[in-house]
C-alpha positions as CSV (number, residue, x, y, z in Angstrom):
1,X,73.5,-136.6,-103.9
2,X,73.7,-135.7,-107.8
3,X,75.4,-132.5,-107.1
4,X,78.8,-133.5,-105.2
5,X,82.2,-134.6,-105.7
6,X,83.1,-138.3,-104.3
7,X,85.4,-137.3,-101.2
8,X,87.0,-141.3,-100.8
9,X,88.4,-142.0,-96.8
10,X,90.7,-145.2,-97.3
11,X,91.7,-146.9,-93.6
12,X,95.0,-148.3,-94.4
13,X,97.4,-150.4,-92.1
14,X,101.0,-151.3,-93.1
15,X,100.2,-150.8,-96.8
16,X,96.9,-152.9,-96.5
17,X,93.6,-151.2,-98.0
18,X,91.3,-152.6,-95.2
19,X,88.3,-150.3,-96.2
20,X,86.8,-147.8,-98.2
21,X,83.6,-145.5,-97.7
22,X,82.3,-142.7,-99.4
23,X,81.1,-139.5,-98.4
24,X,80.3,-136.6,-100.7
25,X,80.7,-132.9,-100.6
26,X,78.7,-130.6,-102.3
27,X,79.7,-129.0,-105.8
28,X,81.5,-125.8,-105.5
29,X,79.4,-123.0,-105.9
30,X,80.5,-120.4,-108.6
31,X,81.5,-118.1,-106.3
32,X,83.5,-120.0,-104.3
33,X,87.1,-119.7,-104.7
34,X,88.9,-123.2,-105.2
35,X,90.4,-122.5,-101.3
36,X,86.6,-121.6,-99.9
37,X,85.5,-125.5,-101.6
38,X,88.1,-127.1,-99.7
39,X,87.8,-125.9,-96.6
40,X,83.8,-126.2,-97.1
41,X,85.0,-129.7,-98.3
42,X,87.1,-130.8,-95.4
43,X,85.4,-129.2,-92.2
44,X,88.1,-128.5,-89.6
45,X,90.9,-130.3,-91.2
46,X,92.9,-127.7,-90.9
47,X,97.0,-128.5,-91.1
48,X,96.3,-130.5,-88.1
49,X,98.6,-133.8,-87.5
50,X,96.3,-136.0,-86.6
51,X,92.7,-136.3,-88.5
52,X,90.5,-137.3,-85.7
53,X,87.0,-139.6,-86.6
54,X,84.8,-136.4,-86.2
55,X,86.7,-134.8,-89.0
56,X,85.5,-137.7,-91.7
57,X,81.9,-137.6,-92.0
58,X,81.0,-140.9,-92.9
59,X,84.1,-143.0,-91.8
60,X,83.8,-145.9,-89.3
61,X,87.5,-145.9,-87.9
62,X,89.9,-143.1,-86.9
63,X,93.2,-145.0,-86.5
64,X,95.4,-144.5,-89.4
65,X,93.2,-142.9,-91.7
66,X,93.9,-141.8,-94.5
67,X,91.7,-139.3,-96.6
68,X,91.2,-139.1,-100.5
69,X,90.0,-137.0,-103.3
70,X,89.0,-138.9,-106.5
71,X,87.7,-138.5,-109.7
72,X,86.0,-141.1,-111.2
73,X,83.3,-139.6,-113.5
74,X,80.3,-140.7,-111.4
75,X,79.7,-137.6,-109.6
76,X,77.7,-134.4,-111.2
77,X,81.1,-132.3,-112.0
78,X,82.8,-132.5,-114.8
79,X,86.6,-132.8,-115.1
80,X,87.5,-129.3,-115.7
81,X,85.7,-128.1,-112.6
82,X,87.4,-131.0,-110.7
83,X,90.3,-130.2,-111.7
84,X,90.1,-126.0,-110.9
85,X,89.4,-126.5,-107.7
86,X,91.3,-129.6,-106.4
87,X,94.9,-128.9,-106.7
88,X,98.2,-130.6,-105.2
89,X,99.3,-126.7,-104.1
90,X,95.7,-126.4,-102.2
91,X,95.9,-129.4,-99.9
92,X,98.5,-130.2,-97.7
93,X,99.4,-134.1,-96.6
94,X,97.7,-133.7,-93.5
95,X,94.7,-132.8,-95.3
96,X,94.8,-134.9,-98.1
97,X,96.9,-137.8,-98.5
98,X,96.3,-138.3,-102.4
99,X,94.8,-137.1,-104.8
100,X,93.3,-139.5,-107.9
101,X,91.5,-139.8,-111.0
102,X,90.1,-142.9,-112.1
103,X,90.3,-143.8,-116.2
104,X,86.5,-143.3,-117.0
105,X,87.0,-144.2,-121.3
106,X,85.3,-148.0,-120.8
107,X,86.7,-148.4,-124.1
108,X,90.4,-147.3,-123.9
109,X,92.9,-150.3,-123.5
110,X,94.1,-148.5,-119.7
111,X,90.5,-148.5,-118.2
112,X,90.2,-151.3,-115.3
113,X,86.9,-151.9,-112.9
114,X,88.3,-152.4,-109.7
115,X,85.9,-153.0,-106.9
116,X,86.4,-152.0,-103.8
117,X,87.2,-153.2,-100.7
118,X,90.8,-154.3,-101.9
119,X,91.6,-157.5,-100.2
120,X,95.5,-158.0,-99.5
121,X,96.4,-161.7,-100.0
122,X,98.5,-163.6,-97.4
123,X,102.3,-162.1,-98.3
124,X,103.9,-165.0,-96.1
125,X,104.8,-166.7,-99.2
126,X,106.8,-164.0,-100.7
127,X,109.0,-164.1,-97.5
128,X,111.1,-167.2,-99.1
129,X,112.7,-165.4,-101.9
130,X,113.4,-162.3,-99.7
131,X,114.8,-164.8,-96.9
132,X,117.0,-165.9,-99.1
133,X,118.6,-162.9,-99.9
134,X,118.7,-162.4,-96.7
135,X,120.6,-165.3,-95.9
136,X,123.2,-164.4,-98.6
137,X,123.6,-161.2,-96.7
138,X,123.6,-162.4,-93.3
139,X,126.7,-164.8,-94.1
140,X,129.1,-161.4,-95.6
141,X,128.8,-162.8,-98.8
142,X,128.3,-160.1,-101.7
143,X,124.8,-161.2,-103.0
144,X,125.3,-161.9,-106.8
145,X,123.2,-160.3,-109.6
146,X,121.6,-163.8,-110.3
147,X,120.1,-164.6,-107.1
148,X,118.8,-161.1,-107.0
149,X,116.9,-161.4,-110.6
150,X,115.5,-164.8,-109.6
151,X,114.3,-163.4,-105.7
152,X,112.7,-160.3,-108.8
153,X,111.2,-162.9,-110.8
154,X,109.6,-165.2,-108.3
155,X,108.0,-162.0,-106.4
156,X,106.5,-161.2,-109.7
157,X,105.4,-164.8,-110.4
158,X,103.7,-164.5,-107.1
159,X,102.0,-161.9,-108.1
160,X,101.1,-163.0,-111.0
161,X,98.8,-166.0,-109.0
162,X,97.5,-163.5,-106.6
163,X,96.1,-161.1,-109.1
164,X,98.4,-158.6,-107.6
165,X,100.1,-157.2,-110.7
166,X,99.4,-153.1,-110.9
167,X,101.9,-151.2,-111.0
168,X,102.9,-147.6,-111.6
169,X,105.2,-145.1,-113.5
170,X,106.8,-141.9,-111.0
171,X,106.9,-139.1,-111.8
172,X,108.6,-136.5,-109.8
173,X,108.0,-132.8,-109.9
174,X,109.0,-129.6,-107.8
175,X,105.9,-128.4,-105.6
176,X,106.0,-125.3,-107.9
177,X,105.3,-127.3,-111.1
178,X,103.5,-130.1,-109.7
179,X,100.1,-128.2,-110.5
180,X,100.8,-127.9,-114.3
181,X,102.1,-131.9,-114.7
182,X,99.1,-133.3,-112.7
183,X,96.8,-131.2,-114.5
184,X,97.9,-132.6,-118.0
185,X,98.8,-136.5,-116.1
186,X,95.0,-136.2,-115.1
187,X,93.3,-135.1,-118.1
188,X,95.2,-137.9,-120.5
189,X,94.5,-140.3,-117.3
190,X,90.5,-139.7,-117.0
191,X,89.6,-139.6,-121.2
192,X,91.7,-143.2,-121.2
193,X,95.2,-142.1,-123.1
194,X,97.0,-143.1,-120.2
195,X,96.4,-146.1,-117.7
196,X,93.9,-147.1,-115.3
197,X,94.3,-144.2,-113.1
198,X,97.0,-142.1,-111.5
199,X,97.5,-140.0,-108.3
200,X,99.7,-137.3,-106.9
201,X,100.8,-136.0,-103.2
202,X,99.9,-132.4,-102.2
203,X,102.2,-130.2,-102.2
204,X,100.5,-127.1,-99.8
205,X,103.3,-126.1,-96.9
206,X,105.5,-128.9,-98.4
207,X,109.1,-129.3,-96.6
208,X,110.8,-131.1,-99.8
209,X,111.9,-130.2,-102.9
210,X,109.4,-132.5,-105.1
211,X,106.4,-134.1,-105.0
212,X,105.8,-137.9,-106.6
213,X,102.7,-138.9,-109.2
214,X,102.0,-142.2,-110.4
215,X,100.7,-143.1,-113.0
216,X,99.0,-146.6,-112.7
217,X,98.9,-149.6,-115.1
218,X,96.6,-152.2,-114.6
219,X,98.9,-155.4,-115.5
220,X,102.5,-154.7,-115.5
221,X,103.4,-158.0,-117.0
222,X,101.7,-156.8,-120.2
223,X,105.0,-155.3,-121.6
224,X,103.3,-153.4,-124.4
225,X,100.6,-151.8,-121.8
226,X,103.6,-151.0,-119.7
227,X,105.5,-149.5,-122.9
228,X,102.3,-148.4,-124.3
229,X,101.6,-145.8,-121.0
230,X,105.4,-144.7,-121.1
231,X,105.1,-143.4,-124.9
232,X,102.2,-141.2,-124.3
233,X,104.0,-139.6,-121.2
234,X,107.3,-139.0,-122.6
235,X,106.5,-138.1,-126.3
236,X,102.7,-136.8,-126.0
237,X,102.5,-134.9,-123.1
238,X,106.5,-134.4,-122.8
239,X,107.2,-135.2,-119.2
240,X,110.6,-136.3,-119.9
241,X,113.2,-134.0,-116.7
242,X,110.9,-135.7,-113.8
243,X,110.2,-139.2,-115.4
244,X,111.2,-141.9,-112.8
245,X,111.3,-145.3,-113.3
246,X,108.4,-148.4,-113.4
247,X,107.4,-150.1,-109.8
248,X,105.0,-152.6,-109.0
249,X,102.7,-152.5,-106.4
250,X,103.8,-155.4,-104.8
251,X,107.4,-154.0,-104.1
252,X,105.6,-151.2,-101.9
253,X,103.3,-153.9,-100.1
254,X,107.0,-155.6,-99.4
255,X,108.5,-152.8,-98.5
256,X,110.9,-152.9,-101.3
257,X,112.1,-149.2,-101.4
258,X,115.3,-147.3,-101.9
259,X,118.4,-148.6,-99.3
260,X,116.1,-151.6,-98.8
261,X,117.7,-154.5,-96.4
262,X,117.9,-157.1,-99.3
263,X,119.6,-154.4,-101.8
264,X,117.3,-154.9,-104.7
265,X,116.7,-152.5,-107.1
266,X,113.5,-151.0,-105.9
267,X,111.5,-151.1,-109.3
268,X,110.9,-153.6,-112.2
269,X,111.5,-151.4,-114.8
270,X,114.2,-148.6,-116.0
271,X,111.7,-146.4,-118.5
272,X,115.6,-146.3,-121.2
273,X,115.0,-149.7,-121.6
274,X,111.2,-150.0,-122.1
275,X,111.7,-147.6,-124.6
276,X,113.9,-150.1,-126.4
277,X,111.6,-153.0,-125.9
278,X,111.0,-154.7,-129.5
279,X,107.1,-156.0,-128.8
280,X,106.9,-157.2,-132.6
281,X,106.9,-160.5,-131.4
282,X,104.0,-161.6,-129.2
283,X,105.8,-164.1,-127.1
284,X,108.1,-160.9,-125.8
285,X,104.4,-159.1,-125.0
286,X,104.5,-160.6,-121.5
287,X,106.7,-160.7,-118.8
C-alpha cells in the first residue's frame, strides 16, 4: 500500500460525519497525465449525478455519499506530486466533493490530531437560543441586536462544552483562479503556516462564478490562532480580493447560512475587525 494516495469516502447525513473509510489509489505513473490519474483514480465516476456503491471501492454505504481527496502526508507521494495532479479544475462536484490537505508540521501552532469517526453531539440543546429568536420573530417584533449577540454567544458557549469549536476562514475564488489560490492555500496549509487543514470545491464543468476554500482553525475561541491564520493569508500569501469572512463549524451543523430564518449574521467573525484585534493582553486571547 506504500505506493498510493489516500482517496477518503466520508458518508454524511444532514451535516453529520457518520463514517469514514479509506481506500487507496495507486501513485500516478510518470507518464500519466494528471487527467489519465483521475480517471485511473476514480473508476467510472464519470460526471454522473449519482455515485453508486460500486463506484467506491472500499465503502460500506451508498446513500449520500460523499467522496474525498486528502493529503495528509502518510501516503508515499509527496506534496508537489499531490498537488500536480489533483486539481479543483480536474474534478468536478459529482466526482469529488472536496478536496483537503491535512497540516502535517507536528510542531507548528495550527497542526491538530483529529481521529476519525467524528461523532456529532446531541444539537437539541442549541435549539433554545435559536427558539428564541424565533419567538421574537414569530410575534412581528424586529429582533434587537442584543438578543441576537446573546443567541451568538450561548451557541458558542455550547460549543465550547462539546468540544465543537473549529472553525474556518472563506475564501472565494473564480473557477479560473481557483487552481493558483489552492495551490499556495495548500502548500502554507500542509508545512504548518496556516491552520489545521483547509479544503476547496472543484471547479471542472462548474455553473457559478466562484468556487469557496476554507481554511480551518482548530479552536476559534483562541483569538490569536484565529488572528494568527488570517495574517499569513492576507499579508504572506496576499489573498486579500476573495477573502471572506470567519465561520464556525457549528453555524453549518445549525444551518446558520446566509438569509437564514433567525436573521443572524452567518459567521462569528468579520476578517476588518480581527485585523484590529489588540491580543497584548492575555485575558482578550479567548473568546
Amino acid at each position: 500500500e506504500s505506493n498510493s494516495i489516500t482517496i477518503l469516502s466520508s458518508i454524511r447525513h444532514d451535516s453529520e460525519l457518520l463514517h469514514v473509510e479509506l481506500f487507496h489509489s495507486p501513485q500516478p505513473k510518470q507518464e500519466d497525465s494528471p487527467q489519465t490519474f483521475l480517471d485511473t483514480c476514480l473508476g467510472d465516476l464519470g460526471d454522473n449525478n449519482l455515485v453508486q456503491e460500486s463506484s467506491l471501492p472500499g465503502c460500506s454505504r451508498a446513500s449520500g455519499s460523499l467522496l474525498r481527496t486528502c493529503f495528509d502526508g502518510t501516503d508515499d507521494v509527496s506534496l508537489d506530486e499531490w498537488l500536480r495532479n489533483i486539481k479543483p479544475s480536474l474534478l468536478s462536484s459529482n466526482q469529488c466533493q472536496w478536496i483537503y490537505v491535512h497540516n502535517i508540521n507536528r510542531e507548528s501552532p495550527g497542526y491538530d490530531k483529529s481521529d476519525f469517526p467524528f461523532v456529532m453531539p446531541d444539537l437539541g440543546r442549541y435549539r433554545a437560543p435559536l427558539n428564541m429568536i424565533s419567538d421574537i420573530i414569530k410575534s412581528g417584533s424586529k429582533v434587537p441586536k442584543k438578543a441576537k449577540t446573546w443567541c451568538v454567544d450561548e451557541i458558542m458557549r455550547l460549543a465550547k462544552e462539546d468540544n465543537m469549536v473549529v472553525g474556518k476562514w472563506l475564501v472565494y475564488s473564480s473557477p479560473e483562479m481557483a487552481d493558483a489560490v489552492w495551490e499556495k492555500i495548500a502548500r502554507a496549509t500542509a508545512t504548518g503556516k496556516l491552520g489545521c487543514s483547509s479544503k476547496v470545491a472543484p471547479t471542472r464543468n462548474l455553473d457559478q462564478n466562484r468556487t469557496v476554500i476554507c481554511v480551518y482553525v482548530k479552536d476559534c475561541t483562541h483569538r490569536r490562532e484565529v488572528q494568527r491564520v488570517l495574517d499569513v493569508l492576507y499579508n504572506h500569501l496576499e489573498i486579500k480580493s476573495g477573502l471572506g469572512n470567519f465561520k464556525p463549524d457549528i453555524f453549518t451543523y445549525l444551518n446558520i447560512y446566509s438569509g437564514n430564518e433567525w436573521r443572524l449574521k452567518p459567521t462569528l467573525y468579520d476578517w476588518r475587525d480581527v485585523q484590529e484585534w489588540d491580543l497584548s493582553k492575555s485575558k482578550d486571547q479567548e473568546l
